[in-house]
MDTraj code that builds the backbone (N, CA, C; nanometers):
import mdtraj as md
import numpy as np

residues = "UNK UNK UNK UNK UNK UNK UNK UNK UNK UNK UNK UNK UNK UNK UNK UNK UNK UNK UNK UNK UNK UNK UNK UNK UNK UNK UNK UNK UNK UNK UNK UNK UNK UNK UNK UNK UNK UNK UNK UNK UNK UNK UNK UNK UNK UNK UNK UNK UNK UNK UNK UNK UNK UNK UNK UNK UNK UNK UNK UNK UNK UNK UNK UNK UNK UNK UNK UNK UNK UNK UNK UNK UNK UNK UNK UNK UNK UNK UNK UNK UNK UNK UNK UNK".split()
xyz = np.array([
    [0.0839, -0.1177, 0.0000],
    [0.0000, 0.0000, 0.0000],
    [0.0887, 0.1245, 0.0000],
    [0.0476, 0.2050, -0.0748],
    [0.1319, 0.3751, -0.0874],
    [0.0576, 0.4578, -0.0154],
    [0.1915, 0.5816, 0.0768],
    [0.1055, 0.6237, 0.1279],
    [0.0772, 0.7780, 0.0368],
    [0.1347, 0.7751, -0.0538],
    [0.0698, 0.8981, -0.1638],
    [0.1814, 0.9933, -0.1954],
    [0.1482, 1.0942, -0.2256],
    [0.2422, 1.2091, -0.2338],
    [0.2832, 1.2352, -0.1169],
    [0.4343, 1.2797, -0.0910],
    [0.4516, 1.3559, 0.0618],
    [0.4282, 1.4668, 0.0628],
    [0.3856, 1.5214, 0.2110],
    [0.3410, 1.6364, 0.2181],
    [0.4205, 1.7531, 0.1631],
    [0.4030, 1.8955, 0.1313],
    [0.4291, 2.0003, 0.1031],
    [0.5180, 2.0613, 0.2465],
    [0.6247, 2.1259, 0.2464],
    [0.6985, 2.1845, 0.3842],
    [0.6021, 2.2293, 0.4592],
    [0.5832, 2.2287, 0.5935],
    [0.5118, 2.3467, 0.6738],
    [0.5444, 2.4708, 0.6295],
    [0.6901, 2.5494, 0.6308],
    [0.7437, 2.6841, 0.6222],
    [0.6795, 2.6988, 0.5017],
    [0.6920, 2.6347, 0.3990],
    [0.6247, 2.6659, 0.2764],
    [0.4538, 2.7389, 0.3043],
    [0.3802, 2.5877, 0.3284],
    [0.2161, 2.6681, 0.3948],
    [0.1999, 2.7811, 0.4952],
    [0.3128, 2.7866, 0.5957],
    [0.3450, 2.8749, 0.7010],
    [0.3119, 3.0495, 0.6112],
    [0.4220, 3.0042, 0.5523],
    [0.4737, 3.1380, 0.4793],
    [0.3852, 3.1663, 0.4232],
    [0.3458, 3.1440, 0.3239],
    [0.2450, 3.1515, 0.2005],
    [0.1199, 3.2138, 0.2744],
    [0.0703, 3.1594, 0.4300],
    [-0.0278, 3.1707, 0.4589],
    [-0.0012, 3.3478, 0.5584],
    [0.0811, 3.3870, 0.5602],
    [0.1409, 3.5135, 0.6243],
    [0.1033, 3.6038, 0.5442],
    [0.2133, 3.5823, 0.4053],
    [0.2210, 3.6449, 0.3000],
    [0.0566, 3.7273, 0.2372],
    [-0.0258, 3.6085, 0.2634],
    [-0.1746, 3.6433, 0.2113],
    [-0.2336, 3.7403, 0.2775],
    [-0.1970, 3.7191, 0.4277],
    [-0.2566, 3.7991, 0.5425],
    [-0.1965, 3.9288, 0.5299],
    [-0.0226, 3.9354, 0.5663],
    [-0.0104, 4.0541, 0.5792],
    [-0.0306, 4.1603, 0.4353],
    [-0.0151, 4.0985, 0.3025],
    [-0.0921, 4.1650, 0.1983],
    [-0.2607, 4.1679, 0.1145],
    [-0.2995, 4.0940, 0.2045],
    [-0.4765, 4.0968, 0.2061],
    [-0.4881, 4.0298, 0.0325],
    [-0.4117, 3.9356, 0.0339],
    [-0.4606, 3.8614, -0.1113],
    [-0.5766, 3.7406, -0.1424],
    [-0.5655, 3.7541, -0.2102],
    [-0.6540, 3.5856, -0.2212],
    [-0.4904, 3.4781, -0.2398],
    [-0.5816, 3.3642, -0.2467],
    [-0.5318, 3.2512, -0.2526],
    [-0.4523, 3.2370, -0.3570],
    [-0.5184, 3.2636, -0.4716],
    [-0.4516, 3.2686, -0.6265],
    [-0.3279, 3.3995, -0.6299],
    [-0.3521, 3.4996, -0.6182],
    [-0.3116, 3.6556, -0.5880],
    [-0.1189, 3.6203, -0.5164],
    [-0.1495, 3.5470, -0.3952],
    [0.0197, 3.5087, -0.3549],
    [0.0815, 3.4310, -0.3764],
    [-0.0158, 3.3351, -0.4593],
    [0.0752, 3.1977, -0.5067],
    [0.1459, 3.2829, -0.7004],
    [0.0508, 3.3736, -0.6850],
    [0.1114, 3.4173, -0.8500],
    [0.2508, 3.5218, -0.7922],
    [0.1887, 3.5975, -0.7036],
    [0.3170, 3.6968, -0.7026],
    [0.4310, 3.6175, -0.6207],
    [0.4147, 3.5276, -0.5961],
    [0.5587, 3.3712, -0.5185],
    [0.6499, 3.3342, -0.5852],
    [0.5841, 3.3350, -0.7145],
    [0.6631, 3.2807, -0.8491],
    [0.7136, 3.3776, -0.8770],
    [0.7064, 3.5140, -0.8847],
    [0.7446, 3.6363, -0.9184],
    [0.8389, 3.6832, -0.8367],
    [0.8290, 3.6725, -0.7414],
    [0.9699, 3.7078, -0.6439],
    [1.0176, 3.6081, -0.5098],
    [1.1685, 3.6259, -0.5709],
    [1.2744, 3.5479, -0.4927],
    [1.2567, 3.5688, -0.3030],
    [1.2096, 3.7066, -0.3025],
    [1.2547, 3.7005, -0.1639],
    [1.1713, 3.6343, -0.0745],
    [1.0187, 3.6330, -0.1336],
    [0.8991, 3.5648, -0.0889],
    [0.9345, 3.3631, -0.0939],
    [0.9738, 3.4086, -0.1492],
    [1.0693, 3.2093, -0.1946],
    [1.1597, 3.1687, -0.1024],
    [1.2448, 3.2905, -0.0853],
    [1.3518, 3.2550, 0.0133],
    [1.2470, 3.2773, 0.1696],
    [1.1757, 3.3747, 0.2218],
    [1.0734, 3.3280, 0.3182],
    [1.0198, 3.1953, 0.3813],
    [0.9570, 3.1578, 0.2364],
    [0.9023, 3.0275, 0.2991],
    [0.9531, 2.9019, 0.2292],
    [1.1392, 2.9091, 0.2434],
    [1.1973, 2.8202, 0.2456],
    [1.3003, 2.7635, 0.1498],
    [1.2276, 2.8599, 0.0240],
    [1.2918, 2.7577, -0.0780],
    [1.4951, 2.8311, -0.0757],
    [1.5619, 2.7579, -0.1302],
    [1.6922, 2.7380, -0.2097],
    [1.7042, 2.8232, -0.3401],
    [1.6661, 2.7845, -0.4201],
    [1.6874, 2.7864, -0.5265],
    [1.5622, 2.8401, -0.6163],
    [1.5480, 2.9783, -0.6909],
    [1.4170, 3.0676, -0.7507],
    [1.3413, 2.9107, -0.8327],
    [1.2234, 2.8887, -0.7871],
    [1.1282, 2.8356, -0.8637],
    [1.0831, 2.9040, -1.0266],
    [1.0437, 2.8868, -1.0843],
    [0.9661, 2.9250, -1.1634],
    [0.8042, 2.8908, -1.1963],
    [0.7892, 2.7801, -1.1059],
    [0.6436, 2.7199, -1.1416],
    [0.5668, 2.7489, -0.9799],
    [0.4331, 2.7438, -0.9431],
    [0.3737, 2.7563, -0.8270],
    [0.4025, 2.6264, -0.7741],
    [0.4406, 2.6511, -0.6619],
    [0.4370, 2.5666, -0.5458],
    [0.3409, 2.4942, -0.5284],
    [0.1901, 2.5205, -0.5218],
    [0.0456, 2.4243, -0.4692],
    [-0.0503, 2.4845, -0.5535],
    [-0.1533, 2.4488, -0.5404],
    [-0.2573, 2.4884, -0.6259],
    [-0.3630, 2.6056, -0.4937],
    [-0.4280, 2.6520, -0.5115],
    [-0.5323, 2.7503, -0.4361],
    [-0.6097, 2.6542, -0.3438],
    [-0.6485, 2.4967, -0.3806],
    [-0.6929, 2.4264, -0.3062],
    [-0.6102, 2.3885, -0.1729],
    [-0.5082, 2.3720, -0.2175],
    [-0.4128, 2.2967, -0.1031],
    [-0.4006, 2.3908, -0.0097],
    [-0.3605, 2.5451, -0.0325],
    [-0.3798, 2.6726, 0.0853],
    [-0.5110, 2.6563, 0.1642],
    [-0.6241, 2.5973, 0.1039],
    [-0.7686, 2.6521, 0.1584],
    [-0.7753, 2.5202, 0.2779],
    [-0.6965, 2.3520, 0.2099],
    [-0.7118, 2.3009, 0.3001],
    [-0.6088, 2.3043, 0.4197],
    [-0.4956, 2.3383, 0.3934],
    [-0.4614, 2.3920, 0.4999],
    [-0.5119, 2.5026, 0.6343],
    [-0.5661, 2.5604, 0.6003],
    [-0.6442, 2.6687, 0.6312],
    [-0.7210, 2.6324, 0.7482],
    [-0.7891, 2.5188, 0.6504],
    [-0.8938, 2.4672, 0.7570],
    [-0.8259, 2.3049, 0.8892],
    [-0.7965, 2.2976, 0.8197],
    [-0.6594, 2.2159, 0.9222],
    [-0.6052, 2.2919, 1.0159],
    [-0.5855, 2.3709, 0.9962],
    [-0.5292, 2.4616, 1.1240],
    [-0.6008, 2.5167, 1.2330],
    [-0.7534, 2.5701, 1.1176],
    [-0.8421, 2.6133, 1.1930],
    [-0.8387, 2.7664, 1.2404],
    [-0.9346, 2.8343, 1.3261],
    [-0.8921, 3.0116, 1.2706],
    [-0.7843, 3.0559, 1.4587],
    [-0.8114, 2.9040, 1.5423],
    [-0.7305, 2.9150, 1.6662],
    [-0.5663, 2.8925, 1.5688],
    [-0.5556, 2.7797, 1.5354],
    [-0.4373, 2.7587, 1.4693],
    [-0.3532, 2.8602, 1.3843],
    [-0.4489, 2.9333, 1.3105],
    [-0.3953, 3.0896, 1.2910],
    [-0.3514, 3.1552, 1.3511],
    [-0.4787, 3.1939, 1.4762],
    [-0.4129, 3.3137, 1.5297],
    [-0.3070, 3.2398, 1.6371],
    [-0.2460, 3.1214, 1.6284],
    [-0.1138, 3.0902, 1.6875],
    [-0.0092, 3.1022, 1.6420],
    [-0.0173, 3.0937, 1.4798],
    [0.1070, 3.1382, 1.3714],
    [0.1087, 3.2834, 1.3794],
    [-0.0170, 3.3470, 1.3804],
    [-0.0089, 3.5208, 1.3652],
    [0.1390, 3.4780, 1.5037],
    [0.0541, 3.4576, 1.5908],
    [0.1461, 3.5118, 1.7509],
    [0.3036, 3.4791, 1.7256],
    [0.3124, 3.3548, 1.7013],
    [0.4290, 3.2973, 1.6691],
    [0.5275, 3.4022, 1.5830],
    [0.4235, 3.4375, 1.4991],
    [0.5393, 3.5053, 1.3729],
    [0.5760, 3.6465, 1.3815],
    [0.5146, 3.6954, 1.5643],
    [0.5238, 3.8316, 1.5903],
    [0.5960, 3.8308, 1.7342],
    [0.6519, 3.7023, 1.7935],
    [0.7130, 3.6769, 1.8849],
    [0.5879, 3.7263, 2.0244],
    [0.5271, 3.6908, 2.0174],
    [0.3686, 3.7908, 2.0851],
    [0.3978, 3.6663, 2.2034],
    [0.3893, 3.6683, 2.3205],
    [0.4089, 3.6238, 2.4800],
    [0.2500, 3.6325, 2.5823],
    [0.2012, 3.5904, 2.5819],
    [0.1035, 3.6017, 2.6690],
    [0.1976, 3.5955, 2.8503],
])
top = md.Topology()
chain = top.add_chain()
for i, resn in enumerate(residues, 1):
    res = top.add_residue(resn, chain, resSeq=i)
    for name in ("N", "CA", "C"):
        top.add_atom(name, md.element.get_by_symbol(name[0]), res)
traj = md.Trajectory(xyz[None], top)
């Protein structure tokens, strides 16, 4: 039995899912401008400039919901060093 494709990096979904927030994009909107610039690449992880998208708009949305909107606002905190 296979267990399928392996998953996609976290830092990758991490990032990607920042990127959307702190520039108020859609789904489609940061995966296009990702491919477009290196520094957003080097963010969430990659090596070496891609040229093709990383995931499709689906795979962000199910992440999304995998995380859930608590699971968010734990990456927001996380990614702002925020301390309760």
């Amino acid at each position: 039995m296979e267990a399928g494709r392996p998953g996609l990096p976290i830092r990758l979904h991490v990032g990607l899912q920042l990127l959307k927030h702190m520039y108020a994009l859609s789904d489609r909107d940061v995966l296009d401008r990702w491919v477009e610039n290196p520094y957003w690449q080097h963010f969430c992880g990659e090596v070496i400039f891609q040229h093709r998208l990383p995931m499709d708009e689906t795979s962000m949305m199910r992440f999304r919901h995998r995380i859930g909107e608590n699971g968010a606002c734990e990456l927001l905190k996380m990614s702002i060093g925020y301390r309760e």
